[in-house]
N, C-alpha and C positions, 0 to 999 in steps of 0.2 A: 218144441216146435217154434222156427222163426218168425217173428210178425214183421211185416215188412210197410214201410213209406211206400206210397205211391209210384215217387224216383226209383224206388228201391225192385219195386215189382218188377215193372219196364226195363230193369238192367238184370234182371234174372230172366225176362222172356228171351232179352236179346244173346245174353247166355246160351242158352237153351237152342236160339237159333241157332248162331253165328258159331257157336264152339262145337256142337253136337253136331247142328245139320238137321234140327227137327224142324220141319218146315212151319212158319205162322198158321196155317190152314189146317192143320194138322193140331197143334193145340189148342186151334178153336172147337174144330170138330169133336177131341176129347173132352173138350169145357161142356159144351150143350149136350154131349151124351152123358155125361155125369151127372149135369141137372136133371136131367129127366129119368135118369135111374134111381135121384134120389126121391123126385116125385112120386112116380111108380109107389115107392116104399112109405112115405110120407101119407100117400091118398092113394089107397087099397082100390075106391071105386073112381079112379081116372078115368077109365074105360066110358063110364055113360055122364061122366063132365064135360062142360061145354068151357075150354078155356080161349083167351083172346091174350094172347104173346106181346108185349108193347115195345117197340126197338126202336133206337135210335140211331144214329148217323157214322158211331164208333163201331169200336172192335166189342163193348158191350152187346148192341144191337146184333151184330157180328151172330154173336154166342144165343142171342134169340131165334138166329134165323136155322142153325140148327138146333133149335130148341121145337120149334114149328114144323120143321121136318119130320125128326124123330117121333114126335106129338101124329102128324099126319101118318106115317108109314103103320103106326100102331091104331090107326083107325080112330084113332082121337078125335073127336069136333074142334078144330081149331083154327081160328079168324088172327091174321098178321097186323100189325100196326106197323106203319115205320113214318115219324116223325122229320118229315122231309120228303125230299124226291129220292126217284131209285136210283137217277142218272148221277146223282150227287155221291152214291155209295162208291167207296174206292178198296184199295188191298185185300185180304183176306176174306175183311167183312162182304166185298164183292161175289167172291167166290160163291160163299155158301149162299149168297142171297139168288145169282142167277140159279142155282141146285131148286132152290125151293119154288121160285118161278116154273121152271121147265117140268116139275112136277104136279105141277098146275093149283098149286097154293096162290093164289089171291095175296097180295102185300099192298092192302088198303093205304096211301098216301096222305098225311097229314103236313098242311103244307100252311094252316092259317087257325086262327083261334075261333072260326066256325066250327071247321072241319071240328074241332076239338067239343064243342058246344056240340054238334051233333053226334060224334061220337059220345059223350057223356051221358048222353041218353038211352045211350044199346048198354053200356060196362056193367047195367046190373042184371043184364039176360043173361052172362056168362059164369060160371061156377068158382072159377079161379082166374085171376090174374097175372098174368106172367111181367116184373118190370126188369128190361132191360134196354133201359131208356138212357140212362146216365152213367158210367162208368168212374175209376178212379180217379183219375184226372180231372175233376169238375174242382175248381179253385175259386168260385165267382158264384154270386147267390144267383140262384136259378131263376128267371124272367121268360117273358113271353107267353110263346103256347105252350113251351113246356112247363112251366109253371101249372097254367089251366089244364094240362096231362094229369100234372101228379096231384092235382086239387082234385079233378074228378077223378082218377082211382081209390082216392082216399074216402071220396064222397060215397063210390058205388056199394058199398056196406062187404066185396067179396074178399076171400083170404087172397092175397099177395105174397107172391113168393119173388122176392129180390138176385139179380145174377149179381154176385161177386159183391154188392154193396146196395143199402138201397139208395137210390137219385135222389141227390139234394143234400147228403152230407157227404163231410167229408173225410176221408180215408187217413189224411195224419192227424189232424187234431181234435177229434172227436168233435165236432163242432155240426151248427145246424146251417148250411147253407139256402138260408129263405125256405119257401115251402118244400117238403121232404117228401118223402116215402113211408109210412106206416108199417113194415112190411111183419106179417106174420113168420116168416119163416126166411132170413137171408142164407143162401150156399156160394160161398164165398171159392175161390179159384185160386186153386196152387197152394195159397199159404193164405192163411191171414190177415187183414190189415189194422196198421192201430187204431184206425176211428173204430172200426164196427169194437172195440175193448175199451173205448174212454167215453165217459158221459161229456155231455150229453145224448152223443149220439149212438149210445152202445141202448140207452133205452127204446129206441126207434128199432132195431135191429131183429126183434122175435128169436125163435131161436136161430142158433148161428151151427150151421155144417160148412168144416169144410174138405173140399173135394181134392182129390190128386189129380192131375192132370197128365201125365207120364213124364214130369221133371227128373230126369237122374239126381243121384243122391248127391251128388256134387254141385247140385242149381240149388234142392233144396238147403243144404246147411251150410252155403257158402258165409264164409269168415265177413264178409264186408257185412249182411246183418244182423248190427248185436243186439235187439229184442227178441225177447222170446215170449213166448204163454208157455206157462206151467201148468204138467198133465199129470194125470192119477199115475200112468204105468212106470213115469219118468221120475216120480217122489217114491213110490212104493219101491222102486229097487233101489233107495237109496236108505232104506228101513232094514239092514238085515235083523236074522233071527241073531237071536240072545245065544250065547254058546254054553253049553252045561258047567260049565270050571270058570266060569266069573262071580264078583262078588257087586259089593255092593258099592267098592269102592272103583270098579271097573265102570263105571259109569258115571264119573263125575261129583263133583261137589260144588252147589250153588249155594252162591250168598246174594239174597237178596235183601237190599237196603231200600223201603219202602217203609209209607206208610206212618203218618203225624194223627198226632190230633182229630178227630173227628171222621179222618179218613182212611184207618188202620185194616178196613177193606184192602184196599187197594195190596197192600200187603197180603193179606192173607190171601186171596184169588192168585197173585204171579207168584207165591210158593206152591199152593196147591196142584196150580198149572204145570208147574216144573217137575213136580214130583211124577203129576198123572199122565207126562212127556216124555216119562224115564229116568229122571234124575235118579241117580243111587242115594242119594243125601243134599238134603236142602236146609240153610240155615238162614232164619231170620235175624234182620239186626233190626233190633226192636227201642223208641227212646225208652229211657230206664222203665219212667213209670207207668208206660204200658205192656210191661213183661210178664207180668204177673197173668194178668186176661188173656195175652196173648198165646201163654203157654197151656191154658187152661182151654182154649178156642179150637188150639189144632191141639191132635194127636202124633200124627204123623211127623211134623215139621217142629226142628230143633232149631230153640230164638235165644238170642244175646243179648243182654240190656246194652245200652250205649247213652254216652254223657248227654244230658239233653240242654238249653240255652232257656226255652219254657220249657211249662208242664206240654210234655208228648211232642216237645221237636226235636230234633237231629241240633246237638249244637257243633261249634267249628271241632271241638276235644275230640267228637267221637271221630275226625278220620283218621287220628293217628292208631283209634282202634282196630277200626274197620278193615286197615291198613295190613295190622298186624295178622286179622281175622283171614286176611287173602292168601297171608302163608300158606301152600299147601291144595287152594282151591281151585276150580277149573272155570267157573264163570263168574262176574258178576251180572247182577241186575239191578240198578238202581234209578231212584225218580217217581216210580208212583207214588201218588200219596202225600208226597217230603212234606209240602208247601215251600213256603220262597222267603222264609226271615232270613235276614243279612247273613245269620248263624251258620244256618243251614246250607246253604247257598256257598256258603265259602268251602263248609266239609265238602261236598259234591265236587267243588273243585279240586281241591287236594287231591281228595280219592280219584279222579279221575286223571290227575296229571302224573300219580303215581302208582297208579293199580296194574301189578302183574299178571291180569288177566283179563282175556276179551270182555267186553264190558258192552251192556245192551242199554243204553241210554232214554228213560221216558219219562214224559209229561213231564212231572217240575223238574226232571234231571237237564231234558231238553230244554226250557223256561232259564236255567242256571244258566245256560251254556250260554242262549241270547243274552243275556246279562253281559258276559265276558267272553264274546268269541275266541278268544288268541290261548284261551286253554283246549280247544279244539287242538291247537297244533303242536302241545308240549305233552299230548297221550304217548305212554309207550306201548301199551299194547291197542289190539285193534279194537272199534266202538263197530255197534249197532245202532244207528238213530229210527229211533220209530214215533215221526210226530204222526199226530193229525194234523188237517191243514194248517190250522188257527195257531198250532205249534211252531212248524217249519215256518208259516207267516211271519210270526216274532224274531226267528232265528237268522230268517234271509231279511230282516227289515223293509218288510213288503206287507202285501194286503193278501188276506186268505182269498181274496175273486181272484186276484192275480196268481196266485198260485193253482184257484181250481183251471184256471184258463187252461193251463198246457202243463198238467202235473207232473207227466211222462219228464218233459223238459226240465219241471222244476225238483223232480227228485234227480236228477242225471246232473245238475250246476251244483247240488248241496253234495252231493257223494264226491267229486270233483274237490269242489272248494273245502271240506274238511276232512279229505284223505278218508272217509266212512262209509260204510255200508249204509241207507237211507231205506227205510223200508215207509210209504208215505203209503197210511191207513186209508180207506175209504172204501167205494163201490169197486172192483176191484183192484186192489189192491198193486201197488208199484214199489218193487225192489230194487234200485238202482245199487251198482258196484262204483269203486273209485274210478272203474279201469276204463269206464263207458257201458259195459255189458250192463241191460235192464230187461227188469221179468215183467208179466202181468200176469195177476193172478185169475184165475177165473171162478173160485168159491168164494162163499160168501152172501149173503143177504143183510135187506132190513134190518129183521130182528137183532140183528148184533148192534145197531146202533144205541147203544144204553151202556151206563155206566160199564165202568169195569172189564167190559171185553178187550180194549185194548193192554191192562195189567194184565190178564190171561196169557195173552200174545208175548207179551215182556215173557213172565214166566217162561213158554214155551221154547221162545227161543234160546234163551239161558240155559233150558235142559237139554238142547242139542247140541248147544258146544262143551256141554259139560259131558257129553258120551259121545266127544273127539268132530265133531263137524266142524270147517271152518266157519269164518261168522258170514261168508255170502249164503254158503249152502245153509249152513242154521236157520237164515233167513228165509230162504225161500221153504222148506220145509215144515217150519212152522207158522208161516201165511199161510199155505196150500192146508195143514193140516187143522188148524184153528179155522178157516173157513166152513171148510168139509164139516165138521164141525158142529161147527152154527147152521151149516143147511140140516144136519142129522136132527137138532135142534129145533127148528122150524120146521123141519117136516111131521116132529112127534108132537110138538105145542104150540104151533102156530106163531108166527113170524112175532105179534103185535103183546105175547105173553111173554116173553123169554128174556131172561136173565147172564151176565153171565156166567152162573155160577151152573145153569144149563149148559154151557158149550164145553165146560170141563167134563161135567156129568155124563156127554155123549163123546169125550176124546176116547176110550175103550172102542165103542162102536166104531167110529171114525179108523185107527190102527188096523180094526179087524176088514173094514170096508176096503182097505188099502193092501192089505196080507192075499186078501180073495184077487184082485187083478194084478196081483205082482208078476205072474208070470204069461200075462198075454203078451203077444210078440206085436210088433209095431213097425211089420215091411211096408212095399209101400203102396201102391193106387187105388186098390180098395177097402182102404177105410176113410170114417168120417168120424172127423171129433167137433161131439155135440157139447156144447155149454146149456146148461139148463137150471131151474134152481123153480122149490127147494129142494135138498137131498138125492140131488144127483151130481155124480162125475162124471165130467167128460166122456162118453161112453165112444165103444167103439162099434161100428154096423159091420 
């Protein structure tokens, strides 16, 4: 599913108009009847709620005024807001607003920050609150009496259901424009947009539906936009089943080079990972004198001593091994773990300027790289970067605020600038390609915030290119599936207990949760995909 800018929406309405011929008043009309069908669904007892619809002066407000209709005709109690005069309303939004007049709906006029002080005082008589007060368009923090709107909504204690976004942030940058919207529940119109997917302002959001509007399939997946969010039905058929007459080496061979000193963890969780992702065959490259433990630790995973510079690091001798160990193999994974001695640090390079196989780059692999960017550009096969922020920080010679500011942007300049796939960890998670194309993910929780879960992800994606995925798809596949994951996780041991040696523990369940919707069908206007956590995917209504 496309996620779209702001710019980007407004050129797929005008789309929609201008090339089809579906008239603006027409997709408005189908916006506010899909909000309130999903109402209906959402609040079983509408019928004896008393809700107050809050509109504004846009084509948002627009989408309230048959929200108030629809609300009316079904016998609803429900009271109009509009934030301004009526004579001020112009296009579309006009349309439906004289419909709801001539119906003899009441469209109470808010025209001053009394009007709003006295309204403040009725918003907690009403069951629900409808905001469609602020649209995507809002660029500039919100002042006046609108401000004092969305204070008192927020004040009146009732659930808030958001059109399309809730008022007050903003639609690209996930950002908070001044006082916001709290909103329980946003149903977002047509497609997506990226603020309601980037914090900060994805925490404000409640859950997110969203709605089809009746876009031809040519508005929605038009090539101009390259974000997407990533969905259950759309990872699961890219999961096929296993065929009877393969073996063990039809599925790949990883080497993961992880894991120093003190922190040979790290190692053991992104082989495990790999293994518990499908690898056919996983091999660690181990410093010499932790081989002994290390073979005695796993069962399952085949380890290599390698020269070491200290006791338990990586010294520069083992890349000419590592090197040789790639003969033959299908992925590497290296970085968790390493640490950063000059030794070490220079093997990583090596291996990485001459490894004949896609290569998923983490934590001190990444860390090496910032040392010496210009082996970014002397890779022959292709890299995976997966920092966290604090990582990509060091890499781009910046500050981790500056990178959470606009992550989107800053995974999309480092994919770019080092010819790499960038997979930037966090609240959901951002896949950026070289080419411009970027994912978001939408699995994922808290709980994963603790050691180790990112080597997991290493691991996982190593085991997808090692049973033939390129390394975008690898990427996204094993974000979507390492999340899912960690909500399976969270939802059996709660967010604030978990490990990650938990998120591996529920990868079977995770496959199998994936196997069961692989063949729901995904046409178009009535469905909703919900983002929800913990232990949910995107589900379909």
């Amino acid at each position: 599913m496309r996620v779209t800018t702001a710019a980007e929406m407004r050129q797929l309405d005008r789309l929609a108009i201008d090339t089809y011929g579906i008239p603006g008043a027409v997709l408005m009309e189908n916006a506010g009847a899909q909000v309130v069908r999903l109402l209906w669904q959402e609040y079983p007892d509408l019928q004896t709620r008393r809700v107050a619809v809050l509109c504004g002066r846009g084509n948002n407000g627009g989408d309230g005024f048959v929200i108030a209709r629809y609300l009316h005709n079904a016998g609803v109690s429900v009271a109009a807001f509009l934030m301004g005069e009526q004579a001020s309303i112009r296009g579309e939004a006009r349309v439906h607003l004289d419909i709801l007049t001539r119906l003899g709906v009441a469209v109470q006029e808010v025209t001053t920050a009394e009007a709003v002080q006295h309204i403040r005082a009725q918003l907690s008589a009403y069951d629900l609150l409808i905001d469609a007060l602020l649209g995507t368009g809002l660029n500039a923090e919100v002042s006046g009496s609108m401000r004092e709107m969305i204070t008192a909504m927020n004040a009146a204690g009732r659930p808030i259901v958001s059109v399309d976004i809730p008022s007050g942030l903003s639609a690209d940058a996930g950002a908070r424009l001044g006082e916001h919207i709290r909103a329980d529940l946003t149903v977002t119109i047509g497609l997506p947009k990226r603020g309601l997917l980037l914090y900060p302002a994805a925490e404000h959001v409640g859950k997110l539906v969203v709605v089809d509007i009746g876009f031809p399939a040519a508005v929605r997946e038009h090539e101009s936009v390259r974000c997407h969010l990533l969905l259950a039905h759309e990872i699961a058929r890219l999961l096929h089943a296993r065929r009877a007459d393969t073996h063990k080496g039809t599925y790949g061979h990883v080497l993961v080079v992880a894991g120093g000193i003190g922190k040979t963890g790290a190692g053991a969780l992104a082989s495990l990972a790999a293994l518990r992702s499908g690898a056919g065959l996983v091999t660690w490259a181990v410093p010499q004198s932790l081989n002994a433990a290390m073979e005695a630790k796993l069962t399952e995973i085949m380890t290599v001593p390698m020269p070491e510079c200290d006791e338990g690091l990586l010294g520069a001798a083992a890349a000419k091994r590592i090197l040789e160990w790639l003969d033959g193999m299908s992925a590497l994974v290296i970085g968790p773990g390493l640490g950063t001695h000059p030794e070490t640090v220079r093997c990583v390079h090596e291996v990485l300027r001459h490894a004949p196989v896609p290569a998923v780059v983490d934590a001190d692999g990444i860390n090496a790289l910032a040392l010496h960017p210009d082996v970014a550009g002397e890779a022959r096969a292709p890299r995976i970067l997966t920092p966290h922020p604090g990582e990509l920080a060091r890499l781009c010679k910046t500050t981790t605020a500056t990178i959470q500011a606009d992550r989107l942007v800053a995974a999309q300049d480092t994919a770019r600038a080092h010819a790499a796939c960038v997979v930037l960890k966090g609240a959901h998670t951002i896949i950026a390609e070289p080419q411009g194309t970027v994912y978001i993910n939408p699995t994922g929780n808290p709980g994963m915030a603790t050691a180790g879960t990112g080597d997991v992800l290493s691991g996982m994606i190593g085991a997808f290119i090692g049973q033939g995925f390129d390394p975008g798809t690898a990427a996204r596949v094993g974000v979507f599936v390492h999340g899912l994951a960690g909500d399976l996780a969270a939802a059996k041991l709660g967010e604030r207990s978990m490990a990650a040696g938990d998120v591996i523990d529920a990868l079977p369940r995770a496959f199998q949760q994936l196997q069961a919707v692989k063949q729901v069908s995904h046409p178009n206007g009535e469905h909703h995909w919900i983002m929800g956590r913990p232990g949910a995917l995107p589900r379909e209504r």
